[in-house]
Backbone as a printed PyTorch tensor [residue, N CA C, xyz], in Angstrom:
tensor([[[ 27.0440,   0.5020,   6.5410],
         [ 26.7620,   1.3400,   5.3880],
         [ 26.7870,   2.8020,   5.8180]],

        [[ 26.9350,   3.5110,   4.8850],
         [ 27.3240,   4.6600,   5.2790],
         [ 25.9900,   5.7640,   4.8090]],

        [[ 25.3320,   6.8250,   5.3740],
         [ 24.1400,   7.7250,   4.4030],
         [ 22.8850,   6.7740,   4.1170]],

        [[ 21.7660,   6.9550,   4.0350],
         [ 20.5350,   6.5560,   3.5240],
         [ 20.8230,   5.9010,   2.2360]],

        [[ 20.4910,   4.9490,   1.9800],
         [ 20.0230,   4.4400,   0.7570],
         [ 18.6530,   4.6190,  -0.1370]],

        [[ 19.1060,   4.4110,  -1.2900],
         [ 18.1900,   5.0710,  -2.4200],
         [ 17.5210,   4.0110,  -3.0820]],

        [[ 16.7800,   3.2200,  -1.3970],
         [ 15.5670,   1.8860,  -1.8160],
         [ 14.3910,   1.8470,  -0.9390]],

        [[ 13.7910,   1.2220,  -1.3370],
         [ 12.8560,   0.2950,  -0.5850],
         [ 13.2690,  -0.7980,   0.3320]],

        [[ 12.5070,  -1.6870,   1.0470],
         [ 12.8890,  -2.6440,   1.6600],
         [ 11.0360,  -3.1300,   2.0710]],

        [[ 11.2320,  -4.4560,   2.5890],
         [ 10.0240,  -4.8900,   2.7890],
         [ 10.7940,  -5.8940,   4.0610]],

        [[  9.6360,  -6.5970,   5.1010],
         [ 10.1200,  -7.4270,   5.8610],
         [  8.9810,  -8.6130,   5.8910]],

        [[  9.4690,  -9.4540,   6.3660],
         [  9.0550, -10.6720,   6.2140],
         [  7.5510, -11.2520,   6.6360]],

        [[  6.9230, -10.5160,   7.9960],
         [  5.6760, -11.3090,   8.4250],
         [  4.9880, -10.0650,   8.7860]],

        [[  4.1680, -10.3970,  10.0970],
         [  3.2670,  -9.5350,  10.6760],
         [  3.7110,  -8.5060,  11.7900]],

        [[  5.3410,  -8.7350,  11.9660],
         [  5.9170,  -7.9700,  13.3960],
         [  7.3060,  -8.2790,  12.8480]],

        [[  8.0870,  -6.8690,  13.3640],
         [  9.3020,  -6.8430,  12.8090],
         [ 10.5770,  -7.5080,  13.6700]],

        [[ 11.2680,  -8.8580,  13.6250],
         [ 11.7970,  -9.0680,  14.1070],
         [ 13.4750,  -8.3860,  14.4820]],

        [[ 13.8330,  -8.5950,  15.2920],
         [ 15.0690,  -7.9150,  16.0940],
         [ 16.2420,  -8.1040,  15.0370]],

        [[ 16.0610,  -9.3890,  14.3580],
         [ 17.1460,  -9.0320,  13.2040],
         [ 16.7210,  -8.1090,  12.0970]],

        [[ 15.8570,  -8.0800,  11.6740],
         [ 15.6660,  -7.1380,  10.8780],
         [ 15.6000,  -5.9880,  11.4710]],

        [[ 14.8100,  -5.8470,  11.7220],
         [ 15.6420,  -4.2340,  12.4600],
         [ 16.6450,  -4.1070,  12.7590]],

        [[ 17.6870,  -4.8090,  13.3170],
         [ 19.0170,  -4.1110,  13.2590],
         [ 19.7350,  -4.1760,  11.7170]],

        [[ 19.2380,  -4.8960,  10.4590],
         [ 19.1790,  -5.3230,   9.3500],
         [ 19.1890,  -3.6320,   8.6960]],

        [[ 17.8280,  -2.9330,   8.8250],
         [ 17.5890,  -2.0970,   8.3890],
         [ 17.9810,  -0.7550,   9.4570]],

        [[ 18.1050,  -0.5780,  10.3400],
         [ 19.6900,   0.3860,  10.7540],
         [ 20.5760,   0.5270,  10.3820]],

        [[ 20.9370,  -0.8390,  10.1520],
         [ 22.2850,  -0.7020,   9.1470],
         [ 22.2720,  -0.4230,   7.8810]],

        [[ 20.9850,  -1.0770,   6.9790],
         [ 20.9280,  -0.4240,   5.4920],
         [ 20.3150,   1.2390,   5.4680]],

        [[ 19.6800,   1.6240,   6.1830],
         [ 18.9560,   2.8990,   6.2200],
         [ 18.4300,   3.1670,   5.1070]],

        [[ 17.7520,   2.3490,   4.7060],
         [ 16.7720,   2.3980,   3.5500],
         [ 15.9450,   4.0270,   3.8960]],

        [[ 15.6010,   4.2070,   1.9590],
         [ 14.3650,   5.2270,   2.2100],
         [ 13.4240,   5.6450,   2.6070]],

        [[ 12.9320,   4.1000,   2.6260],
         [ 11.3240,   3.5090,   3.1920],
         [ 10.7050,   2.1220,   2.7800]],

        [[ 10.1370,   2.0940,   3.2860],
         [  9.5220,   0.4070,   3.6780],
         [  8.1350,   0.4890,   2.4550]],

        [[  7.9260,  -1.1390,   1.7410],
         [  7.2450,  -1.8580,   0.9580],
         [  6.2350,  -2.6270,   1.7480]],

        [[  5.0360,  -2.4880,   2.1910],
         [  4.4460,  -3.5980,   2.4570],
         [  3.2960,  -4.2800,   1.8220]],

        [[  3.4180,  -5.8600,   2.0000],
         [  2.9300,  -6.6270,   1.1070],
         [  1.5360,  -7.5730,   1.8070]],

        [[  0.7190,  -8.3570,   1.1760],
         [ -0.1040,  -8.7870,   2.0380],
         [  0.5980,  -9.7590,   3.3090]],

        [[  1.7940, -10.5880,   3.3970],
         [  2.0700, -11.1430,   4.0570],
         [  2.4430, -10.3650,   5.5650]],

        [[  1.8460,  -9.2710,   5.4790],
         [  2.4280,  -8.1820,   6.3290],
         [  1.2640,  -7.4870,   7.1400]],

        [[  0.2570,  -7.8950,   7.3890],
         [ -0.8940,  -7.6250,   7.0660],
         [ -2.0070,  -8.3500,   7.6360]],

        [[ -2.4220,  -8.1890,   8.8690],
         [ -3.8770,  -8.6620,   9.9840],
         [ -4.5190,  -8.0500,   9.9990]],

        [[ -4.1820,  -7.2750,  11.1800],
         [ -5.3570,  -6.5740,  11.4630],
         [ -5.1790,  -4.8550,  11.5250]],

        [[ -5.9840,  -3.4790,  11.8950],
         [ -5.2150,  -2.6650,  11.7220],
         [ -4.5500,  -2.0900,  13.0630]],

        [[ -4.7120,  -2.4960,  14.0320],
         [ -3.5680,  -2.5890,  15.2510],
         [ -2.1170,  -3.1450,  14.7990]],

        [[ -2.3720,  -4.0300,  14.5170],
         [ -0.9810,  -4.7810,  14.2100],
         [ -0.1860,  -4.4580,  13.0520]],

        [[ -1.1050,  -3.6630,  12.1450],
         [ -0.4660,  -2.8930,  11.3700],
         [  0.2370,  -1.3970,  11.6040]],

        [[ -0.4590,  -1.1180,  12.1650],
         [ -0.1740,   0.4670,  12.6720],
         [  1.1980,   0.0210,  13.8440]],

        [[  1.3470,  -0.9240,  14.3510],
         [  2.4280,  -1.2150,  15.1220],
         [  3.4980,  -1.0320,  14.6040]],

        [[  3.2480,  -2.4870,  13.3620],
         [  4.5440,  -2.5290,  12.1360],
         [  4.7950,  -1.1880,  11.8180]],

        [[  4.0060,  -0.5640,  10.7370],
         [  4.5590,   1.0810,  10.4500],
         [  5.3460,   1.6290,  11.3550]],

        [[  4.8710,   1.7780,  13.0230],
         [  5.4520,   2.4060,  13.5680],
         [  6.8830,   1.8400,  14.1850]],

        [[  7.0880,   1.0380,  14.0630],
         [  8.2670,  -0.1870,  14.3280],
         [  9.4070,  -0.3070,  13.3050]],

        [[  8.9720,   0.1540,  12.2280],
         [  9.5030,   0.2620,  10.5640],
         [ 10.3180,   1.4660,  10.7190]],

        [[ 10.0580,   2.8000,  11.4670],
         [ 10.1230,   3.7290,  11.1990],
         [ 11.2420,   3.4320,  12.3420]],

        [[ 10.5460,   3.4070,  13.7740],
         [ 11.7290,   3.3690,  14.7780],
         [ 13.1270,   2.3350,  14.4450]],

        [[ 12.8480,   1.2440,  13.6320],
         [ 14.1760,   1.0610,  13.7770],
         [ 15.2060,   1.6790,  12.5970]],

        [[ 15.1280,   2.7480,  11.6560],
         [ 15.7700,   3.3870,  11.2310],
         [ 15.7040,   5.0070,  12.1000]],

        [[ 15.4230,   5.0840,  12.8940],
         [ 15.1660,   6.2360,  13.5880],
         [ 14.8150,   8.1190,  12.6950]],

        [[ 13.9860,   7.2890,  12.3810],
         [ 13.3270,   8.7820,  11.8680],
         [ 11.7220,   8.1610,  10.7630]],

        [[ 11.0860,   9.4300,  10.4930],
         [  9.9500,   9.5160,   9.6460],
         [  9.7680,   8.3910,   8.7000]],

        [[ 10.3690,   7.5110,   7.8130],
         [ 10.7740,   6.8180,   6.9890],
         [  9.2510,   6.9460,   6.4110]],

        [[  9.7400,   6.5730,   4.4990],
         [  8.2930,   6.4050,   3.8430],
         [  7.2850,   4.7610,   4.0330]],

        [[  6.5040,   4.8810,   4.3620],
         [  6.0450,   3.6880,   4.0190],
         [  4.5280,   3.8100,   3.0630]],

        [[  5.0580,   2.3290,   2.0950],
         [  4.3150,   2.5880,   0.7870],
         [  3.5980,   1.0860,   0.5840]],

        [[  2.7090,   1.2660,   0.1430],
         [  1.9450,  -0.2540,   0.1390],
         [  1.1130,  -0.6260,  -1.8490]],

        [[  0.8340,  -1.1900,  -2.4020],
         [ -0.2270,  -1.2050,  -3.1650],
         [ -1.4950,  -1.8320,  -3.2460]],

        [[ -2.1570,  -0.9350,  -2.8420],
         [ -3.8430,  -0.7340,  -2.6740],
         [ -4.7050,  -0.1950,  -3.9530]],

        [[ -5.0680,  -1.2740,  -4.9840],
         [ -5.4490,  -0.5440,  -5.8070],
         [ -7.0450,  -0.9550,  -5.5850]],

        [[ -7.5370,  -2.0170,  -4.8050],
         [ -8.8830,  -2.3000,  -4.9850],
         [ -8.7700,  -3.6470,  -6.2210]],

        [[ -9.9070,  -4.3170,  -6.5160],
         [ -9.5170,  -5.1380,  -7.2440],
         [ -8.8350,  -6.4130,  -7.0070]],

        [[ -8.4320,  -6.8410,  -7.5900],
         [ -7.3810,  -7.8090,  -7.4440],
         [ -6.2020,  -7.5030,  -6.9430]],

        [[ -5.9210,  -6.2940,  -6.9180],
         [ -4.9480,  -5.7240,  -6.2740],
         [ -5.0060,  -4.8970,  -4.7730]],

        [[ -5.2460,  -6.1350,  -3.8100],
         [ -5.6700,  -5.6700,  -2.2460],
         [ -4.6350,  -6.3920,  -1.6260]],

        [[ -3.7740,  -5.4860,  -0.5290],
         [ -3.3330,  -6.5250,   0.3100],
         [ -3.8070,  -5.8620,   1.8640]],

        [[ -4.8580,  -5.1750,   1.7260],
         [ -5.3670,  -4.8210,   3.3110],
         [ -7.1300,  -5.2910,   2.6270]],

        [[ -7.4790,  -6.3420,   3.5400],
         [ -8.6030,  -7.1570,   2.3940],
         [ -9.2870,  -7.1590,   4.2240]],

        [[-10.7970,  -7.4480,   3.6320],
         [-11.7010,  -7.6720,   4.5590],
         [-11.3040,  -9.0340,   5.7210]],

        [[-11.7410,  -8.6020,   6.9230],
         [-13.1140,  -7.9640,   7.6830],
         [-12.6000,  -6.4790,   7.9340]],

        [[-11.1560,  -5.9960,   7.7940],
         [-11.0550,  -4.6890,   8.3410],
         [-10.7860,  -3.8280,   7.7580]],

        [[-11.0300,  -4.1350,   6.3460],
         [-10.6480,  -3.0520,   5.4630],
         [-11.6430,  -3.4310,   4.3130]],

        [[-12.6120,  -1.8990,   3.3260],
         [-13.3150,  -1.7790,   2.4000],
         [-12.7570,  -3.2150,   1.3260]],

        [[-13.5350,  -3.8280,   0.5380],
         [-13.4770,  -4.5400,  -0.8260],
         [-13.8710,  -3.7210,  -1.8880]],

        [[-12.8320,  -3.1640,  -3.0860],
         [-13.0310,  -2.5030,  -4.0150],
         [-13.4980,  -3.1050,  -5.2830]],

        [[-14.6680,  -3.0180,  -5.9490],
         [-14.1920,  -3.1100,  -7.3980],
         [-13.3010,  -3.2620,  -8.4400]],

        [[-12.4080,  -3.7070,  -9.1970],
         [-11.4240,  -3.3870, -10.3590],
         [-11.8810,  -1.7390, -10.5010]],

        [[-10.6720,  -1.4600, -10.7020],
         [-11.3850,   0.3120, -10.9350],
         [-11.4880,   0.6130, -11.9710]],

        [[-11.3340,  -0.0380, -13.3000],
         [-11.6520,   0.3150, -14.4000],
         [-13.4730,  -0.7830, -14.6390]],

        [[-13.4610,  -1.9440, -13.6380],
         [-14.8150,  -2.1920, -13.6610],
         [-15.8320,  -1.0730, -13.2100]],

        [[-15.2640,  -0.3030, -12.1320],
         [-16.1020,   1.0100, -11.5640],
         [-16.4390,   1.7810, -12.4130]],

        [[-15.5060,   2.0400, -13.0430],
         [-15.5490,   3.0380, -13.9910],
         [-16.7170,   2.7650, -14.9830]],

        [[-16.5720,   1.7120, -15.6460],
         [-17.5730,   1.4400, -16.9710],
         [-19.1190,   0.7640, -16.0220]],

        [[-19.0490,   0.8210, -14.4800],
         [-20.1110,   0.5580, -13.9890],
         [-21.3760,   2.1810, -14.2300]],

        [[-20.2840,   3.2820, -13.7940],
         [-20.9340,   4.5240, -14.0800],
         [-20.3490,   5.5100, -14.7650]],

        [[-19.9520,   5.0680, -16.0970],
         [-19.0040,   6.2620, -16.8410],
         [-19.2080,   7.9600, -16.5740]],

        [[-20.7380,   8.2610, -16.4960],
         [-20.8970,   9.4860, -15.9590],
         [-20.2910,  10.2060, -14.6610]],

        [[-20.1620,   9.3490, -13.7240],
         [-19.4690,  10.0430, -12.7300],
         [-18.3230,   9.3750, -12.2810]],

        [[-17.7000,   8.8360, -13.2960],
         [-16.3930,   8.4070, -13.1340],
         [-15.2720,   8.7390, -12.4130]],

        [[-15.2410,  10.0240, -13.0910],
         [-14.3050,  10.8630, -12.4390],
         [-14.7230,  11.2740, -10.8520]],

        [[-15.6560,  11.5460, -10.5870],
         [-15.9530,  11.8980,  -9.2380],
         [-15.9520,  10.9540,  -8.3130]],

        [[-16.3280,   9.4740,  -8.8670],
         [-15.7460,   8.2800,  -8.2160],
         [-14.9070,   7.8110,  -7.6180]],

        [[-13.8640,   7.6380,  -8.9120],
         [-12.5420,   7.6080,  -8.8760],
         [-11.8030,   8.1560,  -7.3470]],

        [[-12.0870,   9.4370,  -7.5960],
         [-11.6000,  10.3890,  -6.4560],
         [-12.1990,  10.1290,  -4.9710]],

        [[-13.1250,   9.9670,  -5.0570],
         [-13.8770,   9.6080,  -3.4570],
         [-13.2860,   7.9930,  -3.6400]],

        [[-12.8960,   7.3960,  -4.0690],
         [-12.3850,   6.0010,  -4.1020],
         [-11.1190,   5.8510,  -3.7850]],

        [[-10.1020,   6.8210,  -4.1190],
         [ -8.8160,   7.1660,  -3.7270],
         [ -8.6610,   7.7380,  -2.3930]],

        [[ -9.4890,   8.5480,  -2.1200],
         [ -9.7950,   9.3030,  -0.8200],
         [-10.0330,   8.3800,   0.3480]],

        [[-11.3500,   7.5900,  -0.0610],
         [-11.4670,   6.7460,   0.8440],
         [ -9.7940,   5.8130,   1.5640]],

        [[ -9.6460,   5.0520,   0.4980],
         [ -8.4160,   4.3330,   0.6190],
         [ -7.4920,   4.7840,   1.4070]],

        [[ -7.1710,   6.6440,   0.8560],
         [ -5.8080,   7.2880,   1.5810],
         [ -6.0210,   7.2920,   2.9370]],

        [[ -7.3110,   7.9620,   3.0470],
         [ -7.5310,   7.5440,   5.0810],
         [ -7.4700,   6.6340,   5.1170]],

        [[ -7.7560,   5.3730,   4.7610],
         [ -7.4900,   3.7470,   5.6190],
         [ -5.9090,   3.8150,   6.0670]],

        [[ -5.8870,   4.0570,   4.4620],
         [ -3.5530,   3.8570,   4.6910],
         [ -3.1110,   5.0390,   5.7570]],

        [[ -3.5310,   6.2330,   5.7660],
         [ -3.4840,   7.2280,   6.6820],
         [ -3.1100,   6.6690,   7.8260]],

        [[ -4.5140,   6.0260,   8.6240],
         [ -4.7330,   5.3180,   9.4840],
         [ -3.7190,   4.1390,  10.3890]],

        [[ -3.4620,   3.6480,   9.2890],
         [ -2.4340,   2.9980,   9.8850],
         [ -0.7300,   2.8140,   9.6100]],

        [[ -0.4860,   4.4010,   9.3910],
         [  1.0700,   4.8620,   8.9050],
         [  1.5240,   4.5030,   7.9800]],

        [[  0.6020,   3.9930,   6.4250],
         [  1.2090,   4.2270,   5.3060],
         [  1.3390,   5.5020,   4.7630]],

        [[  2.1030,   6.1300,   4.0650],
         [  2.2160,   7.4330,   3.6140],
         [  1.9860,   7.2280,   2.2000]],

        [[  1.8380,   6.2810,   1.1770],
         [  2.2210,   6.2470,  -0.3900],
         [  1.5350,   4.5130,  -0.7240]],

        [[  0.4530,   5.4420,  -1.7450],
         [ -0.2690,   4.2550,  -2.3750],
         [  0.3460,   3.6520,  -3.9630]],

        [[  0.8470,   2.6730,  -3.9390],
         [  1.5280,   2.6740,  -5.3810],
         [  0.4740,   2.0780,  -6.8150]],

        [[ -0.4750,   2.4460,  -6.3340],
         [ -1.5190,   2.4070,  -7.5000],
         [ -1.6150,   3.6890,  -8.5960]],

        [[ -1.9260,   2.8140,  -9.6250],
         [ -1.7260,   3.9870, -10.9540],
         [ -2.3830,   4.7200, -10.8980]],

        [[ -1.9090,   5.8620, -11.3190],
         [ -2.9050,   7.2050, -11.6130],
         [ -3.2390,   6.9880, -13.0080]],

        [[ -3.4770,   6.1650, -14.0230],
         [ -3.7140,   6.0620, -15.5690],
         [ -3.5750,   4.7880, -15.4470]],

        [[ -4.5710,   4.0880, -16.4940],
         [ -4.8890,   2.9880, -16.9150],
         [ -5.6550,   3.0140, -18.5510]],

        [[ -4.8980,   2.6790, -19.5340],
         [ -6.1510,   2.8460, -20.3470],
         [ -6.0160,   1.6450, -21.0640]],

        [[ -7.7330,   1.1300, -21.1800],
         [ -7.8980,  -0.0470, -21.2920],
         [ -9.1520,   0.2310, -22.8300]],

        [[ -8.5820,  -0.9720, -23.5250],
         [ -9.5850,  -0.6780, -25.1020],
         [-10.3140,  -2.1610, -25.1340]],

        [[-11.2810,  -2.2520, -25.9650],
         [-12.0050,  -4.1100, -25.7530],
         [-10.5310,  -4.7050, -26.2490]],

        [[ -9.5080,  -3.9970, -26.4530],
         [ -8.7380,  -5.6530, -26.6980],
         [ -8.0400,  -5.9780, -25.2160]],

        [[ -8.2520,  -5.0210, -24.6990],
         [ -7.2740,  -5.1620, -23.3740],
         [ -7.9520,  -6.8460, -22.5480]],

        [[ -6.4960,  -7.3710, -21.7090],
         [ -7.3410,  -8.6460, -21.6340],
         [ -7.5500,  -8.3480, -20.3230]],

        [[ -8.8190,  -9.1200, -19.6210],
         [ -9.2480,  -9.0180, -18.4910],
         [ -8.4830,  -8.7510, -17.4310]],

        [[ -7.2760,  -9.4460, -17.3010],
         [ -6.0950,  -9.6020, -16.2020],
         [ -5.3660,  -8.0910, -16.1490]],

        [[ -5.3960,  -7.2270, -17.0510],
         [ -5.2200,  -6.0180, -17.1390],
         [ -5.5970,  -5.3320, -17.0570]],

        [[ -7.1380,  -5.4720, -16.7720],
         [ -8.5240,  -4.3850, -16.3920],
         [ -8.4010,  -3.7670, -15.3600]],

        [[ -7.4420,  -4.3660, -14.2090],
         [ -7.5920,  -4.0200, -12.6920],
         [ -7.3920,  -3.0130, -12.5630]]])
């Protein structure tokens, strides 16, 4: 292939095997997707990131979704358990907003931490009593 490509890519387990990496040299993706199957401990994560990156040889993005909730794929013993964040929210509507933000914060250093660059959790959610539970997250 010729120039960077204008995708994502994700790989298969906990360590990037030799075909895939030469897989993704050759596609030169934008940046890397990772999913819970991707995902121990944060050594072995911070490896992957950095393994992701070397085999396209440069900075590459890597992006994960961490919203807390039902939506965790860096889940305990080594990483915080969040609330649904719209459960947070209606836990203390008054300081919602200030929540919110130290809740995002928190998160970005974890991902920081171990060479994610991009959380793909929503910045807006709006949820009314008809909204159904499975959509609260």
């Amino acid at each position: 292939m010729a120039g960077q490509g204008a995708y994502i890519l994700g790989c298969e387990g906990t360590a990037l095997h030799p075909d895939e990496a030469a897989f993704f040299r050759e596609a030169d993706p934008w940046g890397f997707i990772l999913f819970a199957r991707n995902i121990d401990t944060p050594e072995q994560l911070k490896r992957l990131t950095g393994d992701l990156r070397d085999a396209v040889g440069r900075d590459a993005v890597v992006t994960i979704d961490q919203e807390g909730g039902r939506v965790e794929r860096m889940t305990r013993p080594h990483w915080r358990h969040w609330l649904p964040p719209l459960d947070q929210v209606a836990a203390n509507p008054d300081q919602a907003e200030r929540g919110m933000y130290i809740r995002y914060r928190i998160i970005a250093d974890e991902l920081r931490a171990v060479g994610i660059d991009s959380n793909c959790a929503p910045c807006a959610d709006v949820a009314t009593r008809q909204t159904h539970a499975v959509l609260r997250n």
